[in-house]
C-alpha positions, -999 to +999 in steps of 0.1 A: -733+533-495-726+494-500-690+487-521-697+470-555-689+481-594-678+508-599-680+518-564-644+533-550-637+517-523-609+528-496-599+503-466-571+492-448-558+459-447-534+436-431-524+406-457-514+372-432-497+340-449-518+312-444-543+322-413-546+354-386-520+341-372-498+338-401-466+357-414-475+395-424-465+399-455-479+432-459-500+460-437-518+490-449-528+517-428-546+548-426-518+570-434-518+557-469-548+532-475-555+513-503-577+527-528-596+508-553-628+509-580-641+474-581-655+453-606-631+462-633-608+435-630-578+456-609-584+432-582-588+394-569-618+381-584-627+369-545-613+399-529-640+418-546-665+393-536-655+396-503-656+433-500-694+434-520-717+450-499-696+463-471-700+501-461-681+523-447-665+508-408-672+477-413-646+450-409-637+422-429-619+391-427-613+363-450-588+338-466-578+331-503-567+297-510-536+300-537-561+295-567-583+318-557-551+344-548-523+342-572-522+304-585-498+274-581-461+277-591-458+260-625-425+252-643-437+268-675-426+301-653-387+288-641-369+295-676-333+290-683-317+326-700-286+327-715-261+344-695-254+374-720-290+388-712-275+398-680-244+413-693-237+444-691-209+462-711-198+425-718-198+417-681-219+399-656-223+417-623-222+386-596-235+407-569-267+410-592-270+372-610-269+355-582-290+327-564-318+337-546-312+377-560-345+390-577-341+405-612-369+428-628-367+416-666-389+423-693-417+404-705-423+399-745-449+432-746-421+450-720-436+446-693-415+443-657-417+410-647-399+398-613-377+368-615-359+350-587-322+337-595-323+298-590-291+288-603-263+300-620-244+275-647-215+285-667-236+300-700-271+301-687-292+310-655-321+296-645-349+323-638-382+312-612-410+338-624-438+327-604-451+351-584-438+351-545-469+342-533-474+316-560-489+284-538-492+300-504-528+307-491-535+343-481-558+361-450-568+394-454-581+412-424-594+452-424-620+479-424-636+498-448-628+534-449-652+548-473-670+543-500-682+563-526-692+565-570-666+565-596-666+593-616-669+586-652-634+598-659-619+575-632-644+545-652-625+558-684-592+556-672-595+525-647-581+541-618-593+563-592-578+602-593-575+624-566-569+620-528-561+584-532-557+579-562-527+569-591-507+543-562-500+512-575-496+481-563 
């Protein structure tokens, strides 16, 4: 069976910086591989069009240039947050705020967004929440593991269930 919508699709993958030779910034293996339905929207729009078509063994290799992964760092995203955001009981922890330290705050709908410490001034802090891998160029080598229907509940619910299923990335 070929991956494409709605197709679940399980595969190992290494995740380079840059080229083959690049940094590893991440490696999943067989123990606990990545498991996925495609063409609804959980995934790179490329790394989908990538996998499209691939069965089960076959290998694939390919690069993302930072637009096509996750975008350019823009300064919309590097925010400066007033220091009593980070208080706690009227305190600021300085092991926590401090440069460089990553801080999960929350977005407007509460969502956990990650934000990297850039600075910290004596009322405010300056907060970068581009993603880490904001401008870098990624290479994604691997294999396809299997591939098989999704089940109308896993359509309904936009994940896969089962052996599998409910990690998230």
């Amino acid at each position: 069976m070929k991956a494409g919508n709605n197709k679940v699709v399980t595969m190992t993958y290494t995740l380079h910086l840059n080229d083959e030779q690049g940094e590893i910034i991440q490696k999943v293996d067989k123990n606990q591989p990545f498991t996925q339905i495609l063409g609804i929207g959980a995934l790179l729009p490329v790394f989908e069009r990538n996998l499209t078509g691939l069965e089960a063994n076959d290998n694939f290799a390919f690069g993302l240039s930072p637009e096509e992964g996750y975008g350019n760092p823009s300064d919309e995203a590097i925010l400066k947050l007033e220091k009593k955001i980070f208080e706690i009981d009227g305190k600021i922890d300085p092991e926590m705020v401090a440069v460089g330290k990553t801080i999960t705050m929350q977005d407007n709908n509460g969502n956990p967004l990650d934000g990297k410490v850039l600075s910290v001034e004596k009322d405010n802090v300056i907060m970068d929440f581009n993603h880490p891998l904001a401008g870098q160029s990624l290479y994604f080598t691997g294999t396809i593991l299997d591939v098989r229907e999704a089940s109308e509940e896993e359509l309904s619910h936009g994940h896969v269930h089962g052996a599998g299923g409910h990690h998230h990335h």
